[in-house]
Structures are given as C-alpha cells and as structure tokens.
BAFI-3210 file (N, C-alpha, C; in Angstrom, 3 decimals, decimal comma, padded with zeros to 6 digits):
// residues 103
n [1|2|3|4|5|6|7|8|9|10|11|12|13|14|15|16|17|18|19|20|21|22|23|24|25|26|27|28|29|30|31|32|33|34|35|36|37|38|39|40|41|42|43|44|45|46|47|48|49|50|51|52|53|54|55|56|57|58|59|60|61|62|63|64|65|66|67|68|69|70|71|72|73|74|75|76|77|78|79|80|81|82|83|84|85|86|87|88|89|90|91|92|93|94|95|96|97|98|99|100|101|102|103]
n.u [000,850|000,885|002,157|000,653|002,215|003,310|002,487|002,778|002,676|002,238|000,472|000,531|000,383|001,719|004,197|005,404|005,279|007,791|009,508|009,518|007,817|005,610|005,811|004,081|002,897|000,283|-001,274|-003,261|-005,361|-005,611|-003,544|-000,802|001,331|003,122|006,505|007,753|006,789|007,919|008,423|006,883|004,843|001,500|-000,476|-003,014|-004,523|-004,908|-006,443|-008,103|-007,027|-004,965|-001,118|001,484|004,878|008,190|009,045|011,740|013,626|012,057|011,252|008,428|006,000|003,346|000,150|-003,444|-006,708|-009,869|-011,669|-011,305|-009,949|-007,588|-003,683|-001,642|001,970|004,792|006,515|009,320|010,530|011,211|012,641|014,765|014,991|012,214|010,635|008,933|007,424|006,970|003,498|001,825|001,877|000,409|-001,900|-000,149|-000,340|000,016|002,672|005,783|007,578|009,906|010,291|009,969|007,515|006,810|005,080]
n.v [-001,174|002,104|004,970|008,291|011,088|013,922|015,904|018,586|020,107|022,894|023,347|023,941|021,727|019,954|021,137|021,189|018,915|017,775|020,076|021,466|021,825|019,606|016,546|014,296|011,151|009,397|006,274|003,866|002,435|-000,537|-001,307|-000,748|-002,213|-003,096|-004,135|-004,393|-003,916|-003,007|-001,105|001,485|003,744|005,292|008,614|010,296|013,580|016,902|017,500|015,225|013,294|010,243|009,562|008,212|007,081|006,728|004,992|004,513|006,124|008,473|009,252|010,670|009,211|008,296|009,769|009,648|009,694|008,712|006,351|007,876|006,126|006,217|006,143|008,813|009,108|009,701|011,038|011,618|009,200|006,813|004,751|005,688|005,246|007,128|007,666|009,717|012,790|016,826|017,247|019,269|022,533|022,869|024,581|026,697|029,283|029,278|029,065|028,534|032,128|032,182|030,427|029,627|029,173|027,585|026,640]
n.w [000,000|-000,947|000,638|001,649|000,449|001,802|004,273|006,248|009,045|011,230|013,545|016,501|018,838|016,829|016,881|019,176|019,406|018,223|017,729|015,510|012,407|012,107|009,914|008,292|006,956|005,473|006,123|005,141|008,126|008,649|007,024|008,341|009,438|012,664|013,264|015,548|018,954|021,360|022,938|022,000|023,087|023,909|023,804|024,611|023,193|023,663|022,156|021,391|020,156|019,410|020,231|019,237|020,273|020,981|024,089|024,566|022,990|022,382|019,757|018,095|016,610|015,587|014,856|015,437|015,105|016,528|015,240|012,484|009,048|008,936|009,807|010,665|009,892|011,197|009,034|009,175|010,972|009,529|006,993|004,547|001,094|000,655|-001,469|-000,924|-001,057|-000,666|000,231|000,467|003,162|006,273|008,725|008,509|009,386|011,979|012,900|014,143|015,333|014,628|012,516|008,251|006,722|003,466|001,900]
ca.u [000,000|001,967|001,902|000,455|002,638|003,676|001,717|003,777|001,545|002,767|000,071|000,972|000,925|002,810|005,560|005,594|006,233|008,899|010,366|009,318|006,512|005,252|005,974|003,462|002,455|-000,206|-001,247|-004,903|-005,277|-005,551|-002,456|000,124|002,058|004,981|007,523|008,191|006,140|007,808|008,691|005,800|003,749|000,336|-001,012|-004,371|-003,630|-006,145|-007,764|-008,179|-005,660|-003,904|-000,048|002,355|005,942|009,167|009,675|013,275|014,270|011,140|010,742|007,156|005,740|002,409|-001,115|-004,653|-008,003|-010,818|-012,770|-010,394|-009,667|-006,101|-002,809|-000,657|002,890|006,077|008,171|011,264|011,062|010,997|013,878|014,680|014,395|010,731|009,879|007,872|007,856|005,650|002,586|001,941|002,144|-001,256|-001,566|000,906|-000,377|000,313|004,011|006,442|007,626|011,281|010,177|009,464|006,609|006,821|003,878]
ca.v [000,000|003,310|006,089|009,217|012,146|014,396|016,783|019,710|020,791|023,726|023,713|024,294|020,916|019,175|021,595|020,774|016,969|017,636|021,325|022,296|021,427|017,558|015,698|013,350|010,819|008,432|004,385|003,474|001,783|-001,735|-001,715|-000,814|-003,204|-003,021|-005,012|-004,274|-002,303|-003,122|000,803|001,861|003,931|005,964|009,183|011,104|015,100|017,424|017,228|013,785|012,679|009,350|009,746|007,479|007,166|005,500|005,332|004,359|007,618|009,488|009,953|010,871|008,046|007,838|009,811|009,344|010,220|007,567|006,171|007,376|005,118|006,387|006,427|009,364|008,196|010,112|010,732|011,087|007,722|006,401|004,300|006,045|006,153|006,307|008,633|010,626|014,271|017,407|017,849|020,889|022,814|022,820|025,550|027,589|030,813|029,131|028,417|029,901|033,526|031,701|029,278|030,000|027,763|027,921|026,827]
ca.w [000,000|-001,025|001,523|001,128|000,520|003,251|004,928|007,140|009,858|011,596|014,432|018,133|019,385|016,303|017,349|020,866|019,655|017,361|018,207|014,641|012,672|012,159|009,084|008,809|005,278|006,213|005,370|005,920|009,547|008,506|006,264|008,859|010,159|013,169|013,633|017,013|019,955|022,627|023,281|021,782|024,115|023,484|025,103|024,242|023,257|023,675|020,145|021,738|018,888|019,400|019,728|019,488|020,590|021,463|025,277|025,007|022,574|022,468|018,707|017,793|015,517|014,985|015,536|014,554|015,468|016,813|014,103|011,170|008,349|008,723|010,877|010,011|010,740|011,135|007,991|009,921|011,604|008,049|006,524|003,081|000,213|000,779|-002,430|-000,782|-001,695|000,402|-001,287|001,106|004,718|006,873|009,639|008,316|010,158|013,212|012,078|015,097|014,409|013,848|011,037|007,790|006,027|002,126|000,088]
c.u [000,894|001,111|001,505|001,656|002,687|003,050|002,645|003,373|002,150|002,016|001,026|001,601|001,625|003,990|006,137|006,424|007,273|010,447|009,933|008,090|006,604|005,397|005,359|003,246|001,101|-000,735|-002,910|-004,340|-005,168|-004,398|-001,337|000,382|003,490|005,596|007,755|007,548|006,136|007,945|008,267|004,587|002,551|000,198|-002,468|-003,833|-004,968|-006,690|-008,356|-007,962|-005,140|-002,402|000,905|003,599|006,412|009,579|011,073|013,882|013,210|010,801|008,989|007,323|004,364|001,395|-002,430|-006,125|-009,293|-011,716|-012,170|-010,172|-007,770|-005,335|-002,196|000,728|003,932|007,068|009,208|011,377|010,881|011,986|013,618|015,477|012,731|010,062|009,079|008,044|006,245|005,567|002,024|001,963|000,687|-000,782|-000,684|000,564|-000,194|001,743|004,626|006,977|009,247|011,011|009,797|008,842|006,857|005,687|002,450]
c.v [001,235|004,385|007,321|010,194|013,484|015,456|017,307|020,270|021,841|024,237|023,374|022,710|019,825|020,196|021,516|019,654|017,211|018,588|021,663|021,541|019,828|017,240|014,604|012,872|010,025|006,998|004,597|002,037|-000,059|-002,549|-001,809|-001,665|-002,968|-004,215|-005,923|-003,661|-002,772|-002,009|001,674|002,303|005,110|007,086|010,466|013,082|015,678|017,799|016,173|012,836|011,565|009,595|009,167|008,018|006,667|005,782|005,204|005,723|008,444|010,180|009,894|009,936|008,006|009,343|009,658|009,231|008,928|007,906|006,777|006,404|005,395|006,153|007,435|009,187|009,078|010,151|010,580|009,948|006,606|006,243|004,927|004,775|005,934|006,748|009,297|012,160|015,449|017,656|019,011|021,088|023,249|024,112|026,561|029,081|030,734|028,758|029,385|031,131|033,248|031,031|030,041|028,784|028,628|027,461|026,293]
c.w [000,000|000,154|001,129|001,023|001,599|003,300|006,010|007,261|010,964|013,216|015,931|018,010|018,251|016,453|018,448|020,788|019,239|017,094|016,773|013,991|012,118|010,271|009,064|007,169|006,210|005,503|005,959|007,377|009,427|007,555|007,260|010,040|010,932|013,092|015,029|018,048|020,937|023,605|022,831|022,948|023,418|024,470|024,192|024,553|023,622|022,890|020,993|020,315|019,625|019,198|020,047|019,510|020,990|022,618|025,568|024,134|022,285|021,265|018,339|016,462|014,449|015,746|014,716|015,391|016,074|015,402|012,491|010,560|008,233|009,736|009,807|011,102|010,350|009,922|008,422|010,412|010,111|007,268|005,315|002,271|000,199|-000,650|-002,282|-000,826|-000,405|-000,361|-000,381|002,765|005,129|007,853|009,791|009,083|011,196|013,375|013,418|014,482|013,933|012,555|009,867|007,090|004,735|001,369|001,266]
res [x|x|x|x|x|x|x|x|x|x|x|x|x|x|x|x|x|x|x|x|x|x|x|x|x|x|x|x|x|x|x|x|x|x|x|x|x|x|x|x|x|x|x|x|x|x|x|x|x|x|x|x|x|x|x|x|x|x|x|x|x|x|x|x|x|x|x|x|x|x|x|x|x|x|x|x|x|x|x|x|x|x|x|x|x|x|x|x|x|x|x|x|x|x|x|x|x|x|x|x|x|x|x]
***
C-alpha cells in the first residue's frame, strides 16, 4: 500500500512533539504493520488525537483520530528512500515567528 505524501503541519501541538513542525504521510489503519512495539507507548492530546511514541528515545511516531480510516505516521522515523515528496504545509499561520513555512 503506497503512503500518502507528506503533509507539514505547523500547528501548536505538532511543534511541541517535534520542536518544529510535524511531518506526517499516512497508510490506511488496517495496512500498517509493526515489527516491534515493545517501546511503543500511546497518550491522548487534547484534540483527543492518538499519539504514538518511542519510550526508550522518544521519537514521535504515529497519531490518529478515533474512528479514522487512517494512521498518520512520522516521515522522519521512516527508513529512506521512501519517495515521498511534500505535497503541502497545513496551519501555516500558526508556524512559530522563527520558522518559515513555504507553500
């Protein structure tokens, strides 16, 4: 199942997770498959968003909404070459006053 194309969300709390904004592609929910989750932990945001993460290095992985047909999943934790390209930036007016968002 190919991944969607990256989405670069600039709101508040994907900058909180990441220190800048979130990089996210996403798989429909019944395609993705781990490997591993033994350091895989969950915690509810206040969207009441799903958000995954690795308790042993703390990279942001995963989040996704109840009742979505999706997970959107971390580009950066994402062995390359994945071919995935940004097809644009979300929340860009909420972008910190250091960053600059481009399209």
């Amino acid at each position: 199942m190919p991944l969607r194309d990256v989405l670069v969300c600039h709101c508040s709390l994907c900058r909180r997770s990441g220190t800048l904004a979130g990089a996210y592609t996403s798989v429909p929910r019944d395609a993705l498959r781990l490997t591993a989750d033994g350091t895989l932990r969950w915690y509810d945001d206040v969207n009441e968003r799903r958000r995954g993460f690795c308790a042993e290095c703390g990279a942001t992985l995963f989040w996704s909404r109840s009742g979505d047909e999706t997970v959107s999943v971390s580009a950066g934790a994402l062995d390359g070459p994945t071919g995935l390209v940004i097809e644009r930036h979300i929340f860009a007016s909420d972008a910190a006053d250091w960053e600059t968002a481009t399209n």
